[in-house]
C-alpha positions as a Markdown table, in Angstrom:
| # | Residue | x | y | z |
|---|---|---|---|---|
| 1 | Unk | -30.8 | -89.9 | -35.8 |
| 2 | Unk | -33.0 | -87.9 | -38.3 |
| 3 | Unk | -36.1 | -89.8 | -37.8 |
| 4 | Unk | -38.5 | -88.9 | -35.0 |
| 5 | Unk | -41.1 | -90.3 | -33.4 |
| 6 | Unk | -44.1 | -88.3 | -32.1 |
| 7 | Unk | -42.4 | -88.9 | -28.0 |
| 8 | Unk | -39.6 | -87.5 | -29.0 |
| 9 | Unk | -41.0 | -84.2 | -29.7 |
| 10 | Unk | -43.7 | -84.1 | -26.9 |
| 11 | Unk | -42.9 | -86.4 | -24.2 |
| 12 | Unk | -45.7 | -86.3 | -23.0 |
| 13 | Unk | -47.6 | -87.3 | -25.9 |
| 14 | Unk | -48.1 | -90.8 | -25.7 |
| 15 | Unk | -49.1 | -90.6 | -22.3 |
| 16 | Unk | -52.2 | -92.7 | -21.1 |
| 17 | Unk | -55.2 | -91.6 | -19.8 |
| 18 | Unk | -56.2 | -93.2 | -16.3 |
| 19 | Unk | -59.2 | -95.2 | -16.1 |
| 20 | Unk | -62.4 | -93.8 | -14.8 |
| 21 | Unk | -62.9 | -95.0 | -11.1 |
| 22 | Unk | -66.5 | -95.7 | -12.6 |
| 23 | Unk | -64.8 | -98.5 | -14.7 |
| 24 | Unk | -63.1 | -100.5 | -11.3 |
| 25 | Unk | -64.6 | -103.2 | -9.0 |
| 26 | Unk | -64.7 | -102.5 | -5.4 |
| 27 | Unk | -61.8 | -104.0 | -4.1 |
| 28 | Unk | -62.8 | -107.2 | -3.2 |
| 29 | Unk | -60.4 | -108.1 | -0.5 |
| 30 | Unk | -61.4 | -105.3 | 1.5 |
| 31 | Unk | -63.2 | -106.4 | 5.2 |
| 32 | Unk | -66.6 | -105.1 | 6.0 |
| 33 | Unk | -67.3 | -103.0 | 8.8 |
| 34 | Unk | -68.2 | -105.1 | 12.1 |
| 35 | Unk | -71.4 | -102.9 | 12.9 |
| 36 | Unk | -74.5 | -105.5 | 12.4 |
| 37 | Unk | -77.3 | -104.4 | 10.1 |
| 38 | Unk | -80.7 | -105.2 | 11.3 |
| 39 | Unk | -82.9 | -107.6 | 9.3 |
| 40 | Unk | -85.7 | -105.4 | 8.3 |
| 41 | Unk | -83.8 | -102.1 | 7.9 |
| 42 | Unk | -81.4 | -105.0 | 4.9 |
| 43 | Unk | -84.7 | -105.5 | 3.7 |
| 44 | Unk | -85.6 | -102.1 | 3.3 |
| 45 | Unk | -82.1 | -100.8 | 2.1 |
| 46 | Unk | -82.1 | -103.8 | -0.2 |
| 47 | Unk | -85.7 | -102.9 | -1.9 |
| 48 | Unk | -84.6 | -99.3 | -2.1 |
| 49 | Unk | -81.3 | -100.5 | -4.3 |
| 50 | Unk | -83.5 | -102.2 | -6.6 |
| 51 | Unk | -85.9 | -99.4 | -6.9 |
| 52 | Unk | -83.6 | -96.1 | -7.7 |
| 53 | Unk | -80.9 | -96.0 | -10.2 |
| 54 | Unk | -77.2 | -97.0 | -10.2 |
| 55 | Unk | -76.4 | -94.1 | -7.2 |
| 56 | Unk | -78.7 | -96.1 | -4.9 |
| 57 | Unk | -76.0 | -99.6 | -5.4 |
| 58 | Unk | -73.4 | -97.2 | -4.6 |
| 59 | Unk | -75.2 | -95.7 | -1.4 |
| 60 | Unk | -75.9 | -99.4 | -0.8 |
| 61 | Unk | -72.2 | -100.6 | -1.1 |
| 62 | Unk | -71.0 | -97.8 | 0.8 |
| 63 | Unk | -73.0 | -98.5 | 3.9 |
| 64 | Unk | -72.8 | -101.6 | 3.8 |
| 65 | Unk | -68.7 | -102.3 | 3.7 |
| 66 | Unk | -68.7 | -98.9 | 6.1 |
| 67 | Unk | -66.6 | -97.6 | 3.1 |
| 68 | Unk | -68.1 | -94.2 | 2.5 |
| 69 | Unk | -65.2 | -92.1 | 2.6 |
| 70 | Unk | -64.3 | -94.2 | -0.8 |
| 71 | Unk | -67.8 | -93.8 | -2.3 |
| 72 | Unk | -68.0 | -90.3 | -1.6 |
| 73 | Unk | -64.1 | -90.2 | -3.6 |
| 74 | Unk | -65.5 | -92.4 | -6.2 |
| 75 | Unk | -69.1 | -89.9 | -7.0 |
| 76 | Unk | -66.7 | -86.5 | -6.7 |
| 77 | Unk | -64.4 | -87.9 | -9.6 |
| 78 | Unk | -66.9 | -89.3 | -11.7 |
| 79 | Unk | -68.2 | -85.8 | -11.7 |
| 80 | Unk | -65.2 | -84.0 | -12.6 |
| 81 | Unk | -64.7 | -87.5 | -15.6 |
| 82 | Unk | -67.7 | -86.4 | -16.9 |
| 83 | Unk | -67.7 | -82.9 | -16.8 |
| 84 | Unk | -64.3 | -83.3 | -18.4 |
| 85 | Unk | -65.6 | -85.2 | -21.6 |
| 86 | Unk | -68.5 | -83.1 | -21.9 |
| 87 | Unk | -66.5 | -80.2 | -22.4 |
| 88 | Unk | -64.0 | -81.5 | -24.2 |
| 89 | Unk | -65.7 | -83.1 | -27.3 |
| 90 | Unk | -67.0 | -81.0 | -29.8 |
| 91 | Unk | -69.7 | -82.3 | -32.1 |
| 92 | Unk | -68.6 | -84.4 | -35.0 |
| 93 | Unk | -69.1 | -82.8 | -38.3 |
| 94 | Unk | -71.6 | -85.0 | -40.8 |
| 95 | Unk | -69.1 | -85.1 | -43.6 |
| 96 | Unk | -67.4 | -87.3 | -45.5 |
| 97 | Unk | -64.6 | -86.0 | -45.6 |
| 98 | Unk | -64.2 | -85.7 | -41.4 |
| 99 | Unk | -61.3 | -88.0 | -39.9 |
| 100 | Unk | -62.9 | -91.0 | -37.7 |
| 101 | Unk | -60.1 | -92.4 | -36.3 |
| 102 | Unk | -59.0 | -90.8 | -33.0 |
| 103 | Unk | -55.6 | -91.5 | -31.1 |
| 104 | Unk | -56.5 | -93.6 | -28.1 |
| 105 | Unk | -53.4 | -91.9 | -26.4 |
| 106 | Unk | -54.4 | -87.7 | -26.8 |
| 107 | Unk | -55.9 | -86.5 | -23.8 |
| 108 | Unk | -58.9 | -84.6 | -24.1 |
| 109 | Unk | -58.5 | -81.0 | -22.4 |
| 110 | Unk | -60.5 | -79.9 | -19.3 |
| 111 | Unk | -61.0 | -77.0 | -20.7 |
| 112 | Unk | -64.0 | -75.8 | -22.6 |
| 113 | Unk | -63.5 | -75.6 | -26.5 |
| 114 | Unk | -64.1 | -72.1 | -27.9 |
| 115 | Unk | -65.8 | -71.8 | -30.5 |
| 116 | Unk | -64.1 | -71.1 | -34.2 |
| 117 | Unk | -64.3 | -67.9 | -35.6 |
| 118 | Unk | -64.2 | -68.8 | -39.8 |
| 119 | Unk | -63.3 | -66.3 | -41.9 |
| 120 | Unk | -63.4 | -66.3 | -45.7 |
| 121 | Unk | -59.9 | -65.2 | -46.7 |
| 122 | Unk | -56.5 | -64.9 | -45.1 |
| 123 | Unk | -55.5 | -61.7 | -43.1 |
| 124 | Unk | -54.2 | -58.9 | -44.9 |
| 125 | Unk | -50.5 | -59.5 | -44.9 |
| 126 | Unk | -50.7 | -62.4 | -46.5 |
| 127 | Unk | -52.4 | -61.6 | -49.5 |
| 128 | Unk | -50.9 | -61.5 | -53.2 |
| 129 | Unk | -51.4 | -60.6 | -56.5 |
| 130 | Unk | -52.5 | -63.8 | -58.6 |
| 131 | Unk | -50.2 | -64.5 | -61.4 |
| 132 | Unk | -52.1 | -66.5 | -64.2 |
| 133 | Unk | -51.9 | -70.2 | -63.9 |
| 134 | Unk | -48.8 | -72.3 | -65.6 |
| 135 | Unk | -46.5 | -68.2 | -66.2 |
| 136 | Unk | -44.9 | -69.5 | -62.6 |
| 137 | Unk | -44.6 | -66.5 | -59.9 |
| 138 | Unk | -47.6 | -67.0 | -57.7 |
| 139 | Unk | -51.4 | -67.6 | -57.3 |
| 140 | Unk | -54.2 | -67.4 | -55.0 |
| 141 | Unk | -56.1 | -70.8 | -54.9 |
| 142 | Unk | -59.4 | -70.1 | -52.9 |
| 143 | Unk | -57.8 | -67.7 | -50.7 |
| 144 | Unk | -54.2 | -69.1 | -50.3 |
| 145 | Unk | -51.1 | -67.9 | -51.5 |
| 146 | Unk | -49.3 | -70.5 | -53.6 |
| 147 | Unk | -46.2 | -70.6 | -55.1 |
| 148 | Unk | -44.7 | -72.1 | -58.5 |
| 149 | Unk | -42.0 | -75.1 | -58.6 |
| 150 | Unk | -41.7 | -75.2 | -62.3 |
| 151 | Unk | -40.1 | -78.7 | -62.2 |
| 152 | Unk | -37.2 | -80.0 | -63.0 |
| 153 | Unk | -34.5 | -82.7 | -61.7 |
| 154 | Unk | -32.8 | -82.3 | -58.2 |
| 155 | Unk | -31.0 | -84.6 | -55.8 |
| 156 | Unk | -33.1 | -85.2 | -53.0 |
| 157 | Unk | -31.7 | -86.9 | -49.7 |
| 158 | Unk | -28.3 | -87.5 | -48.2 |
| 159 | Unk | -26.8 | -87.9 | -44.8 |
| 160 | Unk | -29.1 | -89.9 | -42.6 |
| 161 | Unk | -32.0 | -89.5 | -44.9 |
| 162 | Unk | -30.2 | -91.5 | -47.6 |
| 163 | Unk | -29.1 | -92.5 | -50.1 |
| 164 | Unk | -29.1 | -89.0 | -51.7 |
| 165 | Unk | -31.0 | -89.6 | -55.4 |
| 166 | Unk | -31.7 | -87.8 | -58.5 |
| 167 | Unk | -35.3 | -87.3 | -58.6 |
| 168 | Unk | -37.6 | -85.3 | -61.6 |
| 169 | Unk | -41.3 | -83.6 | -60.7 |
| 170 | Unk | -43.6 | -82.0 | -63.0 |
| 171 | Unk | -44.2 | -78.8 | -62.3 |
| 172 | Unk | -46.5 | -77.2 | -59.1 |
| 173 | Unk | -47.8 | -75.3 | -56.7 |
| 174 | Unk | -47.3 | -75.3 | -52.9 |
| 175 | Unk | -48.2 | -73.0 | -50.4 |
| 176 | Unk | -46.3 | -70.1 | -49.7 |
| 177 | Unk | -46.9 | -70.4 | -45.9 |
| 178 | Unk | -48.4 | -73.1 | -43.7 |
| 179 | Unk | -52.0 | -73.4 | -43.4 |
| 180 | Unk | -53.8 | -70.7 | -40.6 |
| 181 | Unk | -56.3 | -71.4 | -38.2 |
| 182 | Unk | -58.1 | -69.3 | -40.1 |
| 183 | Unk | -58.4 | -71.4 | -43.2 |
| 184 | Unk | -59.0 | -74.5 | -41.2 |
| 185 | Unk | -61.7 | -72.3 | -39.6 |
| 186 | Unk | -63.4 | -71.7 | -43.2 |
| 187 | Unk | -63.2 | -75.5 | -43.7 |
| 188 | Unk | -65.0 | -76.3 | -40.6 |
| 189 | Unk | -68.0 | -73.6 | -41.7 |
| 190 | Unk | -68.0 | -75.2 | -44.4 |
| 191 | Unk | -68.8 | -79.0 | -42.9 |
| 192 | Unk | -65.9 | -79.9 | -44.5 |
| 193 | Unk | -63.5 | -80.5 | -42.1 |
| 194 | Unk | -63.5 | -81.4 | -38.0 |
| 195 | Unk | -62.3 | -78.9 | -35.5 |
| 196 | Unk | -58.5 | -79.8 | -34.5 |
| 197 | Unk | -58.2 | -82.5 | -31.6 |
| 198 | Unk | -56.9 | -79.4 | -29.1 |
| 199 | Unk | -58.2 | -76.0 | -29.6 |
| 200 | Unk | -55.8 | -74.8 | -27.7 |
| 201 | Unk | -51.7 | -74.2 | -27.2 |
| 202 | Unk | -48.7 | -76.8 | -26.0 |
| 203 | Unk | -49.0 | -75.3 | -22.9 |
| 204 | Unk | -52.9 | -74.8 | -22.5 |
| 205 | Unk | -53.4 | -71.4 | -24.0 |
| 206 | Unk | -57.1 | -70.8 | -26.3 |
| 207 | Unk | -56.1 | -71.1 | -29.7 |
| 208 | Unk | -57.7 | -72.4 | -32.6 |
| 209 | Unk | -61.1 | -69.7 | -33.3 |
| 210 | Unk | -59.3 | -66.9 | -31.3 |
| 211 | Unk | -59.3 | -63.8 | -33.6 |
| 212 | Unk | -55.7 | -63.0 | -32.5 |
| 213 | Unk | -54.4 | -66.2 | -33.7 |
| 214 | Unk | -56.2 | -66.7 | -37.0 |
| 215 | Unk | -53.0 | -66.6 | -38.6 |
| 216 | Unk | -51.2 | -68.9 | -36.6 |
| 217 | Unk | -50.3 | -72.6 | -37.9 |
| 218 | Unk | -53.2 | -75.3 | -37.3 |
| 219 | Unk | -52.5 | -77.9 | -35.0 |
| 220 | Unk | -53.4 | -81.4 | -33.9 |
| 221 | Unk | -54.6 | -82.5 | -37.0 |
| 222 | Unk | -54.0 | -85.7 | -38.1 |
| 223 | Unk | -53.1 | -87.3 | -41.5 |
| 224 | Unk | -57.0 | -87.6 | -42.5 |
| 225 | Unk | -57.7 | -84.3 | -41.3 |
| 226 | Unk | -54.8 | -82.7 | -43.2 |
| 227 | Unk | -55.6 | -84.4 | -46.5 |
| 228 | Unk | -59.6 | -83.5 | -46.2 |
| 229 | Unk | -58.7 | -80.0 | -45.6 |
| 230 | Unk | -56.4 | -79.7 | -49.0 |
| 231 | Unk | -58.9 | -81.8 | -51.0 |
| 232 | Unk | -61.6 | -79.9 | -49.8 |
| 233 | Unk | -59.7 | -76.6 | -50.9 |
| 234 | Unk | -59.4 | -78.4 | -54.6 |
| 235 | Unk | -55.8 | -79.2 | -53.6 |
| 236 | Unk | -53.4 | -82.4 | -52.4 |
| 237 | Unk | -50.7 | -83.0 | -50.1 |
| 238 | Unk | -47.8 | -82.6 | -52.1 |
| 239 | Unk | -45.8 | -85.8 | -52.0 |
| 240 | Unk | -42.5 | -85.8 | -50.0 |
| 241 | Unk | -40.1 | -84.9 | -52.7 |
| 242 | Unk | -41.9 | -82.3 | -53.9 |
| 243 | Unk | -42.1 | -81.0 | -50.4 |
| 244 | Unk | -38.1 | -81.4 | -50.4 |
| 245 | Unk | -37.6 | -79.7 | -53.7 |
| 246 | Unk | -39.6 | -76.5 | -52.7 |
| 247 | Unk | -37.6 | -76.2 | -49.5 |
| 248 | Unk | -34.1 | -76.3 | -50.8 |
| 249 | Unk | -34.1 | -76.6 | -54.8 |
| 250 | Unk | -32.7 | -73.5 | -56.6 |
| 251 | Unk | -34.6 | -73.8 | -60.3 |
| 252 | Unk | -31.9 | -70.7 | -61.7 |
| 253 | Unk | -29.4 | -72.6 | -60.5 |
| 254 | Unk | -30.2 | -76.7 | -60.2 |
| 255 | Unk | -28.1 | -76.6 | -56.8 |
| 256 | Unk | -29.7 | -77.9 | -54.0 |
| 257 | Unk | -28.9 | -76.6 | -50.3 |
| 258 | Unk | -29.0 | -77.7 | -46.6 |
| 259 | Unk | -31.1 | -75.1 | -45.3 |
| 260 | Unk | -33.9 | -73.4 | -47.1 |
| 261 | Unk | -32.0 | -69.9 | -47.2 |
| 262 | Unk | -28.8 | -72.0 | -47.4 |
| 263 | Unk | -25.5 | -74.3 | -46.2 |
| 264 | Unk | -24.7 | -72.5 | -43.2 |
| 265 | Unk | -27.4 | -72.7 | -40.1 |
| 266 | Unk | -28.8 | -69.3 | -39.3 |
| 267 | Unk | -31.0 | -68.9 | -35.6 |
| 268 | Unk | -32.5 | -65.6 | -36.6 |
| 269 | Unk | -34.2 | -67.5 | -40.0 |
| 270 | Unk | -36.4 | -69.6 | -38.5 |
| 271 | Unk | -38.8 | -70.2 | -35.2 |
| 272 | Unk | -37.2 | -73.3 | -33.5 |
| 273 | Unk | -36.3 | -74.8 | -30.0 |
| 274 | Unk | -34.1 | -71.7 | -28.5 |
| 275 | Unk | -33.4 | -70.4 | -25.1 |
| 276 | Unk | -37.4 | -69.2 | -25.0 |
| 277 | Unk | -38.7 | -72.8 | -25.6 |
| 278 | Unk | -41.3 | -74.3 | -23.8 |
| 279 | Unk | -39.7 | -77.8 | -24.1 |
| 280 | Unk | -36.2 | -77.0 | -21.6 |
| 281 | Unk | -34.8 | -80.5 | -22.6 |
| 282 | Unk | -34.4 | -79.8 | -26.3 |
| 283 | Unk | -33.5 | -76.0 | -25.9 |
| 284 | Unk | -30.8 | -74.5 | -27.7 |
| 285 | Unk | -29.2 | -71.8 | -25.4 |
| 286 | Unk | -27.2 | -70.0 | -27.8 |
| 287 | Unk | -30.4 | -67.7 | -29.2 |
| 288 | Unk | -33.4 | -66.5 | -28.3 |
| 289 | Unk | -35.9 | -65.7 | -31.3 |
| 290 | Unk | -39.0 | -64.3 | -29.2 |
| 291 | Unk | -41.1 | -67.4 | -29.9 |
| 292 | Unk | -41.7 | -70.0 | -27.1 |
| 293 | Unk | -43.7 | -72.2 | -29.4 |
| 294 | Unk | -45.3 | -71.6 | -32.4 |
| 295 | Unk | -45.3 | -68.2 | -34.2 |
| 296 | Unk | -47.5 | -66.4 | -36.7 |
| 297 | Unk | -47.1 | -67.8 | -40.7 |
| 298 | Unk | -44.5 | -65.6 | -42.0 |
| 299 | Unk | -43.0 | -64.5 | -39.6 |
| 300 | Unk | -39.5 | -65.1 | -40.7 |
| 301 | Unk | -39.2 | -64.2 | -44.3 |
| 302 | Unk | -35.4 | -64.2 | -44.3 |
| 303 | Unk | -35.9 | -68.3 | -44.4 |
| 304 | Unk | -37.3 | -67.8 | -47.5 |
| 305 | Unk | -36.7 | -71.0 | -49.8 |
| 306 | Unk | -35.5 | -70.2 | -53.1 |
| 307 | Unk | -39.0 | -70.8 | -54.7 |
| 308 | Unk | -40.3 | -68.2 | -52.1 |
| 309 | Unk | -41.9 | -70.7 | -49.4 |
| 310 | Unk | -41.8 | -69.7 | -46.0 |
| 311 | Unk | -41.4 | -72.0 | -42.3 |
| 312 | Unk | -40.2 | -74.7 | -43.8 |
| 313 | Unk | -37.5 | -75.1 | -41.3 |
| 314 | Unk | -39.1 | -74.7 | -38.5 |
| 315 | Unk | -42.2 | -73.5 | -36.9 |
| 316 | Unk | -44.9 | -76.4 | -37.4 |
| 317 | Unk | -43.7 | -79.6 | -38.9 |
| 318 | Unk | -45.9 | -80.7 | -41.9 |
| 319 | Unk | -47.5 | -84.2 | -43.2 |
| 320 | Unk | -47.1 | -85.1 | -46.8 |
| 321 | Unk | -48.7 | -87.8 | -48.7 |
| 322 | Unk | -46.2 | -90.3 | -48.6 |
| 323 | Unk | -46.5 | -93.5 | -45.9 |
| 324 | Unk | -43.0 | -94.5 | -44.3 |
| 325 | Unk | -40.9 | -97.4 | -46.0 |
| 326 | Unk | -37.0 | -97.2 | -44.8 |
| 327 | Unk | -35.8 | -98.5 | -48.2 |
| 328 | Unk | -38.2 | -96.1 | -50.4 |
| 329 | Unk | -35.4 | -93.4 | -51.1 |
| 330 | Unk | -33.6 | -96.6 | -53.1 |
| 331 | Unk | -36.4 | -98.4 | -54.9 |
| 332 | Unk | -38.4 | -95.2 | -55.9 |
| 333 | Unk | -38.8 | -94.2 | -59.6 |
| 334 | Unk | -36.7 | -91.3 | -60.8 |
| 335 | Unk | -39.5 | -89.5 | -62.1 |
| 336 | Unk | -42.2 | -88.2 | -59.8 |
| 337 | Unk | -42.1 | -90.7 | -57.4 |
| 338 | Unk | -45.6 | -90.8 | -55.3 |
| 339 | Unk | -44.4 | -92.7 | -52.2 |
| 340 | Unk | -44.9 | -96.6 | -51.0 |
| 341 | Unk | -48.5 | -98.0 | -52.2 |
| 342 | Unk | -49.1 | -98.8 | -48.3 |
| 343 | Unk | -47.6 | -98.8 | -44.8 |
| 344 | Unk | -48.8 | -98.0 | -41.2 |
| 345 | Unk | -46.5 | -95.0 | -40.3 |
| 346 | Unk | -46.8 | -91.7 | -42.3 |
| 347 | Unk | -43.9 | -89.2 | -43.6 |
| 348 | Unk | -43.4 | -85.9 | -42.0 |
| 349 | Unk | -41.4 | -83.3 | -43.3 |
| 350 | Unk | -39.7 | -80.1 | -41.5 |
| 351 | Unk | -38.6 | -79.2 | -38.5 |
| 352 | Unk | -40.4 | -77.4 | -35.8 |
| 353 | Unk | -41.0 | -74.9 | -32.7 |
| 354 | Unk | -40.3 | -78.1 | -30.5 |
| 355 | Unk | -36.5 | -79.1 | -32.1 |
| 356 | Unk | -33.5 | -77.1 | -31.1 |
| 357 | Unk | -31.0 | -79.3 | -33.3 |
| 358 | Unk | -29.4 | -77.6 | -36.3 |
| 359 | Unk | -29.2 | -80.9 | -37.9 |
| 360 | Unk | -32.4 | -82.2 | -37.1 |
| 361 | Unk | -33.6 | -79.1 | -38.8 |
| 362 | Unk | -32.5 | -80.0 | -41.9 |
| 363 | Unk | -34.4 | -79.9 | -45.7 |
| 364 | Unk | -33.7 | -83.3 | -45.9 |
| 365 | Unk | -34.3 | -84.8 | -42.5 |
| 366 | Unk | -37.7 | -87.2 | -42.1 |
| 367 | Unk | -39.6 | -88.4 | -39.2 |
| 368 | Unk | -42.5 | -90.5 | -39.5 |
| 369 | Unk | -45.4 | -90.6 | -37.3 |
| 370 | Unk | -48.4 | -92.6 | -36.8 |
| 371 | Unk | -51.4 | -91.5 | -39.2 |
| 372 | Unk | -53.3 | -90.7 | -36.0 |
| 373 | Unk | -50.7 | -89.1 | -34.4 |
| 374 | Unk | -52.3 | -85.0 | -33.8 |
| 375 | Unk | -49.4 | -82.6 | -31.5 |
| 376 | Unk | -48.7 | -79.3 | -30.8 |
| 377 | Unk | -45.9 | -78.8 | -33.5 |
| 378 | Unk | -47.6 | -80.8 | -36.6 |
| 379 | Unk | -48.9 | -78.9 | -38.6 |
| 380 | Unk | -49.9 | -79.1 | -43.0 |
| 381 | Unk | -49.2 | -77.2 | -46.8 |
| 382 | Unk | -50.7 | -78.5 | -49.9 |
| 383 | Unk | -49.8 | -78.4 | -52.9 |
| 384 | Unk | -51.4 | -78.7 | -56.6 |
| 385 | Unk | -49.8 | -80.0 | -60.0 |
| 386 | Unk | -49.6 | -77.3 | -62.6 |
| 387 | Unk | -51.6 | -79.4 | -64.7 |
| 388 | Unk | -54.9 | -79.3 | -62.7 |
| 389 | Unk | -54.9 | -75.3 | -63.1 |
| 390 | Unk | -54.5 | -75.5 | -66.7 |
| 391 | Unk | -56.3 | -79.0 | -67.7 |
């Protein structure tokens, strides 16, 4: 089935967090200790409750039920529950454009977040040389290689993600390669954007404002967070079919293929689940790329699509702009269709480090996750219409 949901990715994603032990009653069915408290020394130990601070009930409790191996259990994890949050939360950026909503279900890591290193343009090996605006080839939009989709009609969908349908965009840009740490550093500078729910790895690693990973994918963002960073850079998401189209539309040729680089699956094109993933459940055995999880933008140029955009197979998985409706594919206009008005689940579009299945790596294949949903192998492009460059 070629929709996925965020568990099926990360098992471990939608796990709860447990309750602080601050947050339960004592039990209540628990028998006191038969030791006999004198009256005055009650007295005393009942004025002193009163008198100092929530400690002193628990010091009062404990005595009194004979229970302080539990008390002293109860004050040591409080501690580490608070040091925990403390760490874990960075300070909300005053800006509008900052996501508010937060997953209920996302841990936060005991680990302290490092702080971002922002850095004004991409590294060097991912620079180009601009083309000007609407003559196709490529430009740099505030530091970001983006490359031309000069429009046209395709047939988008088939198999699973069905029914296959001629569509028709105007033409755009899209990013050449997912967006970097790097530029989501810039963003935060610039108070426009939060820092990622997890500033760190799948499997716990420092991540996000580590020099050596500045261009590396961002992840955990969610769908807010995504669309203030590409509307922050001047930019959009780009819709779902135009998403589609740049990963597997020839514009020489019209044809349309199943893989960005073509028909027939290739391991060495693309970073996905192999025998080197961290996720041993969805590993494919048959090839080892070098990449447990995620990998550097770019890093697999033969995966080109035919418009020139790299990863869209695999690497990061990417939200579009689009919200989820099953039927959409046949109720949508022909001619640059923009998605479903409203829903509660939103599109994603690619596969990713955490999917070893050839057919779930797919151009056409969809999941849909929750707007909130923020993981180690969702990541974001945008795009921008043609028109905007040259109004």
């Amino acid at each position: 089935m070629s929709d996925l949901l965020p568990e099926d990715l990360f098992p471990d994603f939608d796990q709860e967090l447990e309750p602080s032990p601050l947050l339960r009653e004592p039990d209540k069915g628990k028998k006191k200790s038969g030791c006999r408290v004198p009256l005055l020394a009650l007295v005393i130990l009942v004025l002193i409750a009163v008198i100092s601070s929530a400690a002193g009930s628990l010091l009062l409790w404990g005595y009194l039920t004979g229970n302080i191996p539990a008390l002293n259990q109860i004050l040591g994890r409080a501690e580490v529950n608070v040091s925990a949050t403390q760490t874990a939360t960075p300070a909300p950026q005053e800006s509008p454009a900052e996501p508010t909503d937060q997953p209920e279900s996302s841990p936060s890591p005991d680990r302290a977040t490092p702080s971002p290193t922002p850095t004004s343009s991409l590294p060097e090996t991912l620079e180009a040389t601009p083309s000007p605006a609407g003559e196709g080839g490529e430009i740099v939009q505030e530091g970001v290689v983006m490359v031309y989709v000069p429009g046209g009609s395709f047939t988008m969908g088939g198999g699973a993600a069905g029914p296959a349908h001629t569509v028709t965009l105007s033409p755009y840009y899209i990013d050449r390669y997912e967006v970097t740490n790097a530029r989501w550093a810039a963003c935060v500078e610039a108070g426009a954007c939060a820092l990622p729910a997890e500033t760190t790895t799948y499997d716990g690693t420092p991540y996000f404002g580590i020099a050596e990973f500045d261009d590396y994918p961002v992840i955990y963002i969610n769908w807010a967070a995504a669309d203030a960073y590409c509307r922050w850079r001047g930019a959009r998401l780009p819709t779902e079919a135009e998403w589609e189209m740049a990963a597997r539309w020839n514009p020489e040729t019209g044809e349309v293929t199943a893989y960005p680089w073509g028909d027939e699956w290739d391991a060495t094109r693309l970073n996905y689940c192999d025998a080197g993933c961290l996720l041993t459940e969805y590993r494919d055995l048959s090839y080892d790329d070098g990449w447990p999880q995620v990998a550097p933008v770019g890093s697999f140029p033969e995966g080109s699509s035919p418009v020139g955009a790299l990863d869209m197979a695999g690497n990061v998985a990417e939200w579009v702009a689009d919200w989820f409706a099953p039927d959409y594919y046949a109720l949508s206009p022909q001619e640059d269709p923009p998605g479903p008005e409203s829903g509660t689940l939103r599109v994603v579009r690619g596969g990713s480090w955490g999917i070893g299945s050839p057919a779930l790596l797919r151009a056409t294949t969809r999941s849909r996750f929750s707007p909130d949903s923020e993981n180690a192998g969702l990541g974001v492009r945008c795009a921008i219409s043609a028109d905007d460059l040259n109004p």
